[in-house]
C-alpha positions in Angstrom: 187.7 0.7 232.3 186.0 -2.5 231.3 188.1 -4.4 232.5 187.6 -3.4 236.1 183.6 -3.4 235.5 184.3 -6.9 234.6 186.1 -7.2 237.8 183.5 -5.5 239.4 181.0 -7.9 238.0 182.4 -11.1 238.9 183.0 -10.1 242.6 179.4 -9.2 242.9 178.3 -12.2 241.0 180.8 -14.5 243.0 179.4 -12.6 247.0 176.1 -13.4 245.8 176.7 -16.7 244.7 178.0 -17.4 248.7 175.1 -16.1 249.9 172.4 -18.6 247.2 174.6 -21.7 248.3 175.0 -20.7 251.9 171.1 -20.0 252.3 170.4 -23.3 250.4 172.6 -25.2 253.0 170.0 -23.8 255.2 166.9 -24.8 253.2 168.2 -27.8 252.9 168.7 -28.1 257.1 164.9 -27.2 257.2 164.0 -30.1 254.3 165.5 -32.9 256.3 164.1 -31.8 259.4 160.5 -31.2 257.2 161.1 -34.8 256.0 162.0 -36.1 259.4 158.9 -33.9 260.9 156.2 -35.8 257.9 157.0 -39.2 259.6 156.7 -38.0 262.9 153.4 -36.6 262.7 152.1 -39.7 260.5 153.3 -42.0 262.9 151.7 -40.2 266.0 148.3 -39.7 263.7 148.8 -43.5 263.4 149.6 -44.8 266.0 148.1 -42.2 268.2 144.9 -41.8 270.5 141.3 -40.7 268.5 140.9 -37.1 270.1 143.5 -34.8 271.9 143.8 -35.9 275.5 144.9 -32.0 276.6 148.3 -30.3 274.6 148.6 -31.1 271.3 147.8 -34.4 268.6 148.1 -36.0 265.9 145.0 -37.3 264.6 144.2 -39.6 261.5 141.1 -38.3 259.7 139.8 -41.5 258.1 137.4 -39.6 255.7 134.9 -42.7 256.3 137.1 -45.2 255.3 138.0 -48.1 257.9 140.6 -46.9 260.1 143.7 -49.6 259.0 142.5 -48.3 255.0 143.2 -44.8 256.4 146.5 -45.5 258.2 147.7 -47.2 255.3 146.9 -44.5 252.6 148.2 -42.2 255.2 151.7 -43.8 255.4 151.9 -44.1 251.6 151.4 -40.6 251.1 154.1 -39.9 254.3 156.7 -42.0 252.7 156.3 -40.6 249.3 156.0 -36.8 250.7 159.2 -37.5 253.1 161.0 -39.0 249.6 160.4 -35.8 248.2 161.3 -33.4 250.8 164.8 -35.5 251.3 165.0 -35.0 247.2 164.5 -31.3 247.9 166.8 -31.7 250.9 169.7 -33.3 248.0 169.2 -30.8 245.8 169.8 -27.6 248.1 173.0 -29.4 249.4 174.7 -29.8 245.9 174.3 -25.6 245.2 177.6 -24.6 245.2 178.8 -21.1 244.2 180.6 -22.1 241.2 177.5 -24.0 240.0 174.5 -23.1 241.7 172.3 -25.4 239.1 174.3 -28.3 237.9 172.6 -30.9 235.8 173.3 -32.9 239.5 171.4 -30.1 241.0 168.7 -30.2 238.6 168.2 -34.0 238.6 167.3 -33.7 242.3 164.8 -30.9 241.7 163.3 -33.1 238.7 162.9 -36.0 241.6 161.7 -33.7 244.2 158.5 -32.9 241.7 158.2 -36.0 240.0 157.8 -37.2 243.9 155.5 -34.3 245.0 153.4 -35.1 241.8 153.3 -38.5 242.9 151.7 -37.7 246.2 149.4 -35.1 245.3 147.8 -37.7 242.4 148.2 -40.4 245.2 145.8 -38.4 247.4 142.9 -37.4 244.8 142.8 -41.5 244.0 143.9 -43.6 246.6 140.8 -42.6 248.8 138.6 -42.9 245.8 140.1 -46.4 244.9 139.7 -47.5 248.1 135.9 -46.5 248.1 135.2 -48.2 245.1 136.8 -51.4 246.4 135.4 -51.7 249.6 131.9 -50.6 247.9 132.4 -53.6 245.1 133.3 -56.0 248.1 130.5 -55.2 250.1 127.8 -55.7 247.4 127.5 -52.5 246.9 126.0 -51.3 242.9 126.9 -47.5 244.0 129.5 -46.1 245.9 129.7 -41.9 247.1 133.0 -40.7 245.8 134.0 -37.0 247.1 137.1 -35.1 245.6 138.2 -31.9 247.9 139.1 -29.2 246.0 141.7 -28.7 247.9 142.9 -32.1 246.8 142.7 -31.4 243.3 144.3 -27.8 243.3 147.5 -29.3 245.0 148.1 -31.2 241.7 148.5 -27.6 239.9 151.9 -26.7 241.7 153.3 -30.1 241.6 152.8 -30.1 238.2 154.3 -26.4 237.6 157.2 -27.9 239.7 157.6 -30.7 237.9 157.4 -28.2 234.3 160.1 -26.1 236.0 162.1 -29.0 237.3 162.4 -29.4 233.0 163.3 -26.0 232.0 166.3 -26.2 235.2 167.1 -29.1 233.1 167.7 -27.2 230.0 169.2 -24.7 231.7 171.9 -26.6 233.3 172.3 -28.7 230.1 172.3 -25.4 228.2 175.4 -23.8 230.7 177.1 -27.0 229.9 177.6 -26.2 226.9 178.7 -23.0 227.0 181.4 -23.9 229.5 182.5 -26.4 227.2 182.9 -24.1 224.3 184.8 -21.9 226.3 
């Protein structure tokens, strides 16, 4: 009797491992095409008219910094986001059903929030360092500097990723182990 409830066990476990790795192939479809879809609509805000000319735009909100400043920060923050999204993108191609989180899988994770933290630090200070630059350049003995809350709260779940990334970590090194012993 246990034997076949071990039996039993091991076919469920092994069905639902095909569907985690079969949906992450998916997810990880959608996390290229994310990645590709962040340049895109960078570029266009870029590169693109000031105001929607009828249908749909992309437009760069400069946030009252020279518009070059703006594209600039802009392409930073697409570059790093897009590195992150194609980390993400890594990491739900290496889920497998025999090892659905490998340390390989788990390094990929720990870049996809180290990246994501990256960007959401990157855009709290790069407008704020900006500011404070072109304010010292000008002559300026003040400058305004405005944090969105918005801006702030996005460091949260970066961070919570990036906490996560490092318990997968321990996880994976943790399962390691045991298959080793075994």
């Amino acid at each position: 009797m246990t034997d076949k409830n071990y039996r039993n066990t091991e076919k469920k476990y092994h069905a639902t491992a095909l569907l985690v790795a079969r949906a992450a192939r998916r997810l990880a479809i959608g996390a290229w095409l994310a990645a590709l879809a962040c340049l895109v609509v960078t570029a266009a805000g870029i590169w693109g008219n000031d105001g929607p000319q009828g249908g749909v735009a992309a437009i760069l909100s400069t946030g009252g910094l020279p518009r070059g400043w703006a594209a600039l920060m802009a392409a930073v923050l697409a570059v790093v986001t897009c590195a992150a999204l194609v980390e993400l993108a890594r990491m739900l191609g290496r889920v497998r059903p025999e090892s659905l989180f490998s340390s390989a899988v788990t390094k990929h994770f720990r870049h996809f929030a180290g990246l994501l933290m990256i960007a959401a630090v990157l855009r709290v200070l790069l407008p704020a360092a900006a500011s404070l630059w072109l304010a010292s350049q000008s002559g300026a003995h003040s400058a305004s500097l405005e944090f969105s809350g918005d801006d702030l709260l996005s460091i949260l779940p970066a961070a919570v990723f990036f906490f996560v990334a490092r318990l997968f970590d321990q996880a994976a090194q943790l399962e390691d182990d045991r298959r080793s012993i075994v």
